[in-house]
N, C-alpha and C positions, 0 to 999 in steps of 0.2 A: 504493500500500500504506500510504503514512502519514495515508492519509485528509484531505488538505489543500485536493483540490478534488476535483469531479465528475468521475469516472473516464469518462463519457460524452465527454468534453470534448477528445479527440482521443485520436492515439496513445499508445501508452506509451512510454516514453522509456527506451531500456536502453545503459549503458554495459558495452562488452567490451574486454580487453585486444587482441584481434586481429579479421581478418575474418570477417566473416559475411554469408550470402548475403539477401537482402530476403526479408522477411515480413510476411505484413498484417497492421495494425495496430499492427505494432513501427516505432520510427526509431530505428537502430542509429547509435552515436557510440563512435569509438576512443579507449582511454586506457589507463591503469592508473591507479588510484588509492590512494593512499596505507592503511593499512591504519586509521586514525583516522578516514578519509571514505567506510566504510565498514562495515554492522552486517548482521544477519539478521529481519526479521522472519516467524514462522511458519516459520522454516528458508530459506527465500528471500531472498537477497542483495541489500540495496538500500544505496543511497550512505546517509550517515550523515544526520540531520535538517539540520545547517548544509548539508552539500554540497548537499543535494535544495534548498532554498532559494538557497542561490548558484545552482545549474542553472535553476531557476526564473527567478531573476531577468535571464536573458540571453534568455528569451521572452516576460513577461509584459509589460501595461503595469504602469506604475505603482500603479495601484488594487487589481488583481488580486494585485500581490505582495504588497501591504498587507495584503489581506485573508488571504493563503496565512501572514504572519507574523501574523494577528492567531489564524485557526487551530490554529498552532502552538502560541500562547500557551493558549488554550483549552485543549485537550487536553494541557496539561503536556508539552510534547513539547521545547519552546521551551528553546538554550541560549546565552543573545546574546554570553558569555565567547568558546565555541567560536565563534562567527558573526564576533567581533571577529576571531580568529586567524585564521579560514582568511581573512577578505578581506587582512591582511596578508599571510600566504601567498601569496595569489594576487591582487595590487594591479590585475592589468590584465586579469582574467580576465572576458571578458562578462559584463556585469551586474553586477560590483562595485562600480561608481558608482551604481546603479539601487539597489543593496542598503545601499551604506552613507546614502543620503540617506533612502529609506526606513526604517531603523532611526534617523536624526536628527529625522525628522520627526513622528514616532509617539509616543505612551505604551503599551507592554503592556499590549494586550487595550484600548483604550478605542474603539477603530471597528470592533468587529465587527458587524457587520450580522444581520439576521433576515429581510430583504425589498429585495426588487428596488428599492420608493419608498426607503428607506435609505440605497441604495446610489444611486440617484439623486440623493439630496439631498446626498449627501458629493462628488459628481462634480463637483454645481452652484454649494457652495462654492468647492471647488477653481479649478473655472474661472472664477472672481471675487476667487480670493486673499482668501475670507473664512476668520476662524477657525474650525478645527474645534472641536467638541462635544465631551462626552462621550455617546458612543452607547449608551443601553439602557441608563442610567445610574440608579443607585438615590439618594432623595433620602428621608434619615429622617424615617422619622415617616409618608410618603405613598406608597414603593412607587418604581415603575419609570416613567421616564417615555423616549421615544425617542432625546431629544435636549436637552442640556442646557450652558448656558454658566454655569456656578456665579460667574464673577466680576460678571458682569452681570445673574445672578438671572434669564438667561430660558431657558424650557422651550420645545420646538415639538414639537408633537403629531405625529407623519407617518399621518393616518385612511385605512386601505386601506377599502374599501369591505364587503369581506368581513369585517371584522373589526370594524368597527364600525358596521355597520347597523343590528344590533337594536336597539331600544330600550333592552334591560340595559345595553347596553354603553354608547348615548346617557346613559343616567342616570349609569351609575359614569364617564363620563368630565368630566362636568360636575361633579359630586361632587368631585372629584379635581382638576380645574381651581378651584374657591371654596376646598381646601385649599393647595393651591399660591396662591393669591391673595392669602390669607390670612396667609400667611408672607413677603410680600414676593415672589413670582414674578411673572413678567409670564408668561403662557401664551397662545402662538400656535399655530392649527390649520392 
């Protein structure tokens, strides 16, 4: 319901204070929950944005929850005061260490993704312990470019195929690469 990932992407995840009998497509989880980690959207009961992110972070990997808090940011949903609290509150709660290392490691909102290559390319860092970017990063004066390290002035293009095949796109991206060159960029495809 908070719109933070592909509702395709498995069950839905429902916490109840008592039991209940199985149901497809549900995975039921016993608790109560406090009434703070807890709100309504569309009149339907769902844990609060921090909790669903705690919850979160005790099945995702690491990347996914990144992207689930970079989400959040997006859609102004995002409240990292309340996210500091509950991990205090719940210091040993699955995926409190997945959550507070990904909020250590992150800037708001700078790896949200557009594309699968994207998301591969932040993977590919990762697993070489290169620095991250800033993703989808606007640079004045020239626009948007996919991936950007502003202390070392370099750009890197990520070209899907669909998107930049045509010709227009070939011209404005070469355009776009002599203005970025121009300024001191190094731009890599």
């Amino acid at each position: 319901l908070w719109q933070l990932r592909d509702p395709r992407n498995g069950p839905v995840d429902v916490t109840i204070p008592g039991q209940r009998r199985p149901a497809k497509g549900i995975r039921f989880h016993r608790g109560r929950l406090p009434a703070d980690e807890v709100g309504r959207i569309d009149g339907i009961p769902v844990t609060s944005m921090p909790r669903t992110l705690l919850d979160l972070a005790a099945v995702l990997d690491a990347r996914a929850l990144e992207r689930a808090l970079n989400e959040a940011d997006y859609l102004r949903l995002a409240d990292h005061r309340s996210l500091g609290d509950l991990l205090t509150r719940h210091p040993r709660r699955a995926g409190a260490p997945k959550l507070r290392n990904a909020l250590a490691r992150r800037a708001a909102g700078t790896t949200r993704t557009r594309s699968e290559l994207e998301e591969l390319f932040l993977r590919l860092l990762d697993a070489h312990g290169l620095a991250r970017p800033r993703v989808n990063a606007q640079i004045a004066g020239i626009g948007e470019v996919d991936c950007a390290w502003t202390d070392q002035r370099l750009v890197v293009e990520l070209d899907g195929h669909r998107a930049h095949a045509t010709t227009g796109a070939f011209e404005r991206d070469r355009e776009r690469d002599r203005l970025l060159q121009a300024r001191g960029w190094r731009v890599v495809r």
